[in-house]
C-alpha positions in Angstrom: -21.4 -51.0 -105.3 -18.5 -48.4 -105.7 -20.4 -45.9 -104.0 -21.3 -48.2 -100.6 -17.7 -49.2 -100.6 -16.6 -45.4 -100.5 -19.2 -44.9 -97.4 -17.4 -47.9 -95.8 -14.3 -46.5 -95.8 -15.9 -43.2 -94.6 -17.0 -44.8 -91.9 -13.6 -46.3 -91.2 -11.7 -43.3 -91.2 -13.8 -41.6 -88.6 -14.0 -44.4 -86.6 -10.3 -44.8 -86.5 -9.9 -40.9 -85.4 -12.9 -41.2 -82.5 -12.6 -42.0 -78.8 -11.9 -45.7 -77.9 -14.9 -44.7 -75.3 -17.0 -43.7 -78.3 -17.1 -40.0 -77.9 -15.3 -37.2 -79.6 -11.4 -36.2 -79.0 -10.9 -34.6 -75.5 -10.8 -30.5 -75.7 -8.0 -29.2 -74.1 -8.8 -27.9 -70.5 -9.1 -24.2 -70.3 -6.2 -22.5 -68.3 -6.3 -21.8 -64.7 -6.9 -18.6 -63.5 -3.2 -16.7 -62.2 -1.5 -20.1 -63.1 -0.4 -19.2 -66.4 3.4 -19.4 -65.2 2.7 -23.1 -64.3 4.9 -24.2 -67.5 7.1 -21.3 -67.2 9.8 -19.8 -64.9 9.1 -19.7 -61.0 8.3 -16.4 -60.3 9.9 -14.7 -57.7 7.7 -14.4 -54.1 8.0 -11.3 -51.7 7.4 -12.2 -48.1 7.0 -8.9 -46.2 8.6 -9.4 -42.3 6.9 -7.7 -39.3 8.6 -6.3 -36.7 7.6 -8.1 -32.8 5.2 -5.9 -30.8 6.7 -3.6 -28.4 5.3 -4.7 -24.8 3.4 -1.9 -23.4 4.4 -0.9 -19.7 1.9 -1.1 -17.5 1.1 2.5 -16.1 -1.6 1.8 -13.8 -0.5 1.7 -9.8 0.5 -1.6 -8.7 -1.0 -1.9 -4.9 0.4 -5.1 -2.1 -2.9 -6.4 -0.4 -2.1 -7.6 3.3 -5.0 -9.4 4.8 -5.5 -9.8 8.7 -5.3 -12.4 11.1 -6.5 -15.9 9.7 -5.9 -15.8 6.0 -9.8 -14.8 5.5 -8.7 -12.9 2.9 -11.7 -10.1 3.8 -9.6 -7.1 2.8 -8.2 -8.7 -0.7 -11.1 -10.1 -2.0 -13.4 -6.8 -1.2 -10.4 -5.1 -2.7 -10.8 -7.3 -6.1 -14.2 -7.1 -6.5 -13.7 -3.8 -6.3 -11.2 -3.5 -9.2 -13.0 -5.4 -11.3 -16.4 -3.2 -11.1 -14.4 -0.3 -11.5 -12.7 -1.2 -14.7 -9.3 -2.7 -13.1 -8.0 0.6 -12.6 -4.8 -1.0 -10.4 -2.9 -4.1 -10.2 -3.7 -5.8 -6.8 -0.8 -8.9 -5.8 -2.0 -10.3 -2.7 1.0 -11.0 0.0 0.0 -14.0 1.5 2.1 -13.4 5.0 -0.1 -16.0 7.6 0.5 -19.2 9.8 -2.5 -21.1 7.8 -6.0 -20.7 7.1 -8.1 -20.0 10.8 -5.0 -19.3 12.4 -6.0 -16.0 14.0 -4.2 -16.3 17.5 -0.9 -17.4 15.9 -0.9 -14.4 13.8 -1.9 -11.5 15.9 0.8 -12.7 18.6 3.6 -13.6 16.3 5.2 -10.7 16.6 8.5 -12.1 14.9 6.8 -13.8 12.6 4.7 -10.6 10.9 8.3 -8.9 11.0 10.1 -11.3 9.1 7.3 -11.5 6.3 7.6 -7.6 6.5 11.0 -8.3 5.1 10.1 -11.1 2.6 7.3 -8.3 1.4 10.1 -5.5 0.9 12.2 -7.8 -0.7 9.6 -8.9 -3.2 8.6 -5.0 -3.7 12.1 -4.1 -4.6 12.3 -7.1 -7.0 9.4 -5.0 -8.4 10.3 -2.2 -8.8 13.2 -3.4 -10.4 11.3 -5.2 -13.1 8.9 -2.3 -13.6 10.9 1.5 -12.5 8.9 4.0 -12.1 5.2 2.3 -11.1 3.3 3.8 -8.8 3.5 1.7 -6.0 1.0 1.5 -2.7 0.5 -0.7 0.1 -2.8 -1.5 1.5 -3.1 -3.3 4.7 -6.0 -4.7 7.4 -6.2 -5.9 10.5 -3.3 -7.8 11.7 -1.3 -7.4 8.4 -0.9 -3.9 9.3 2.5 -5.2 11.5 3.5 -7.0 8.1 3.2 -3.7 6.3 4.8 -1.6 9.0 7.8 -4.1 9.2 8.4 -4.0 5.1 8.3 0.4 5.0 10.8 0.3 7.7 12.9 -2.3 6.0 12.6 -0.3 2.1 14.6 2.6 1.5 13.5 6.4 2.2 10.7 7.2 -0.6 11.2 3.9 -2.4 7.5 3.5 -2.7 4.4 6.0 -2.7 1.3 5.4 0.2 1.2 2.8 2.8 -2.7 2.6 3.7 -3.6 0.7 7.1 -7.2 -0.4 7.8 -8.5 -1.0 11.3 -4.7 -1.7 12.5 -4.3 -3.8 15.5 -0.8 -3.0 16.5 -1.1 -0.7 19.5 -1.4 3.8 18.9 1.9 3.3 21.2 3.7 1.6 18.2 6.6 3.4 17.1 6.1 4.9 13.0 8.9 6.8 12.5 11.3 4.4 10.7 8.2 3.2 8.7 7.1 6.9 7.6 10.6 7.6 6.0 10.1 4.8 3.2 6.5 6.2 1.7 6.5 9.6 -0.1 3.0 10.6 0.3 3.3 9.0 3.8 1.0 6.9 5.8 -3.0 7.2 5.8 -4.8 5.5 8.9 -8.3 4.2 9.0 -9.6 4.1 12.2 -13.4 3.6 14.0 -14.0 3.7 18.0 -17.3 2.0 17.2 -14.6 -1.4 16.0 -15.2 -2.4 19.7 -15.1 -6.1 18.9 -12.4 -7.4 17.1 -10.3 -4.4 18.4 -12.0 -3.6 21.4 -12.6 -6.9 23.3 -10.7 -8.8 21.1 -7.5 -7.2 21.6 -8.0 -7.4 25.2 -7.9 -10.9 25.3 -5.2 -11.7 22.8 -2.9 -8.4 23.2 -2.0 -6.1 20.0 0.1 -7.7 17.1 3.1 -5.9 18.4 2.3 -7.0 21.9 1.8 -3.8 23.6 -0.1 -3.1 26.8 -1.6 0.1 24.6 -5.4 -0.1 22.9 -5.3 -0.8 19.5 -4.4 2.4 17.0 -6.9 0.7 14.7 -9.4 2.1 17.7 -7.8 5.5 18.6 -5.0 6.2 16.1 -1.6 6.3 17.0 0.0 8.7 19.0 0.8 11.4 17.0 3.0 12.8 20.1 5.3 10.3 19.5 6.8 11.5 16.3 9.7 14.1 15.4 8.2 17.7 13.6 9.5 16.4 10.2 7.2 13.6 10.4 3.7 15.0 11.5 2.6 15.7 8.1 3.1 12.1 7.0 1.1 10.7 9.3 -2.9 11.3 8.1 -5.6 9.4 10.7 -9.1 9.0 9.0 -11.6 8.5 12.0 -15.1 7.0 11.5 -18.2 9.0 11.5 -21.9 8.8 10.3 -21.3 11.2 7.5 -19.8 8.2 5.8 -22.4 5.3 6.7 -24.0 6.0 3.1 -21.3 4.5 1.8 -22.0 1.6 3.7 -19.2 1.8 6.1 -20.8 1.6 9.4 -17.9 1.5 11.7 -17.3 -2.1 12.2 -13.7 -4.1 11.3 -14.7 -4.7 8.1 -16.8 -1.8 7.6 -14.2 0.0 5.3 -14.2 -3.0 2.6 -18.3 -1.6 1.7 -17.6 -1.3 -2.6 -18.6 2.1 -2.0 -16.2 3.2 0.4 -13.4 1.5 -1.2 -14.3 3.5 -4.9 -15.3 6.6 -3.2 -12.7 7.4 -0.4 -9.9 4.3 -0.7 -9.3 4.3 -4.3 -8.5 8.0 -4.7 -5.7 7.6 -2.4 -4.1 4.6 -4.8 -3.9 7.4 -7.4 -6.8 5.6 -9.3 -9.8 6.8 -10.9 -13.2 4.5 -11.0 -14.8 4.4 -14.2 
């Protein structure tokens, strides 16, 4: 009897020190890993500050893109798919200068009209340059928009900007250059074809030149070098058509020049870029 009483209470006792649930006491959870200060003092945190990225200039030439009569856009979007193949070796901005899409007529004729956007363009080249000193800058032309870029060199200061390029120009070889070759340094280059008998040829002869001159176009037979003073001769570089370049894929038509080949092969040089 003594001894089942003394198993009772036995019993008892451990009963009394188990889990309500009917398992052993809890263990105490292990620590967390790198939490050890948890109980402690709040370490101190370093937060290490970076300084803001510098902007990198952008060195590469920035080039204006005037397209001809019409808004067709022809010259900038040869001109872009042009840049992109070759790596985007300049920054194109696209002047858009015209009446309205289709408007052809009003835009080879309005002779004040391409004028004053020749003065908008200047203005917007000289707000620039002002952002960006330095930058190569060029201005690339076709067509009609030849006037436009014309009327901005002769409204920008003596060798405030680098190359003015003019493809197929319609504004008559009588047109006057001189106060437009003082603003360029490297001068004016002219791209010309007697084979552009069409748009420049019979074309002009309906409508008149964008400058509305009684001459032929100089985008036909260059402008007349005759007209200029010595110191200005050597600015003045007329690039004529011939077969030796039809490989290019240039065959002497308006919009011959904008052939991917010929812009990478003989335009892009002169916009001080290189095509990868």
């Amino acid at each position: 009897m003594r001894r089942t009483t003394r198993y009772l209470l036995l019993a008892v006792a451990a009963l009394s020190a188990a889990d309500l649930t009917g398992g052993p006491p809890p263990r105490p959870a292990p620590p967390v890993p790198g939490a050890q200060w948890l109980g402690g003092p709040v370490p101190v945190v370093h937060r290490t500050r970076y300084p803001e990225p510098t902007p990198v200039a952008d060195a590469r030439p920035v080039v204006w893109v005037i397209d001809g009569a019409g808004d067709l856009k022809g010259c900038s979007n040869a001109l872009t798919q042009a840049n992109l193949t070759a790596g985007t070796p300049v920054e194109l901005s696209v002047f858009n200068w015209s009446h309205g899409p289709r408007r052809l007529i009003a835009d080879q004729i309005d002779t004040a009209h391409a004028r004053e956007q020749g003065r908008r363009l200047a203005a917007e080249i000289k707000d620039g340059q002002a952002r960006a000193p330095g930058r190569r800058t060029v201005i690339v032309a076709h067509s009609a928009g030849c006037a436009v870029a014309l009327a901005a060199a002769e409204a920008l200061p003596s060798d405030s900007i680098d190359r003015v390029i003019l493809l197929a120009p319609s504004v008559s070889a009588a047109y006057d250059l001189r106060p437009a070759l003082r603003a360029p340094r490297e001068g004016i280059d002219v791209l010309c074809s007697q084979r552009d008998w069409v748009a420049l040829g019979f074309a002009v002869r309906l409508v008149g030149t964008t400058d509305r001159s009684g001459a032929p176009a100089a985008g036909r037979f260059g402008f007349r070098a005759d007209m200029l003073d010595d110191r200005d001769v050597p600015r003045l570089r007329q690039h004529f058509w011939s077969p030796d370049v039809a490989w290019t894929g240039h065959t002497g038509g308006h919009h011959g020049m904008h052939a991917p080949t010929f812009l990478h092969t003989y335009l892009f040089p002169m916009l001080g870029a290189t095509v990868r």
